[in-house]
C-alpha positions, 0 to 999 in steps of 0.5 A: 945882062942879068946881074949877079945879084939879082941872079941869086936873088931870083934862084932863092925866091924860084927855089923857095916857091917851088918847095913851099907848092910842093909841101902844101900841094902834095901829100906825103908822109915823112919826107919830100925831095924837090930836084930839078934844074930850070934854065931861064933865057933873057932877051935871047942873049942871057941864060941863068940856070937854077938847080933845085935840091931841097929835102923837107921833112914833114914836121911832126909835133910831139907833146908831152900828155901831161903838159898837155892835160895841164894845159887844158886844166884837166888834172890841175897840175896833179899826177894821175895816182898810181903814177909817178913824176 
């Protein structure tokens, strides 16, 4: 008999896998939503089943140009002129 705790243990990391394959194999361009609901038989006797409802939002990374020209030592920390802080 499968134990509960192993049960849960065992539904995290299957969840988990299965999310992490489909946001690195898949393309998509803001949002990817994994459902589904797995059913796994021991021995013939024990059944657990794992449901699956997972959102990932694609990460989008925003900088700031001018932290990033910093950064770089491109304007050396100054204002392009004509601009201001």
């Amino acid at each position: 008999m499968v134990l509960l705790e192993d049960g849960e243990r065992i539904k995290h990391l299957l969840a988990e896998a299965i999310s992490v394959l489909c946001k690195n194999g898949l393309d998509f361009r803001s949002e990817l939503t994994v459902e589904g609901l797995l059913g796994i038989t021991l021995d013939n006797s024990d059944i657990f089943l794992v449901n699956i409802h997972e959102t990932i939002n694609k990460e989008v990374r925003v900088c700031n140009i001018r932290e990033a020209v910093n950064k770089e030592g491109g304007a050396g920390g100054r204002t392009p002129q004509g601009s201001t802080r």
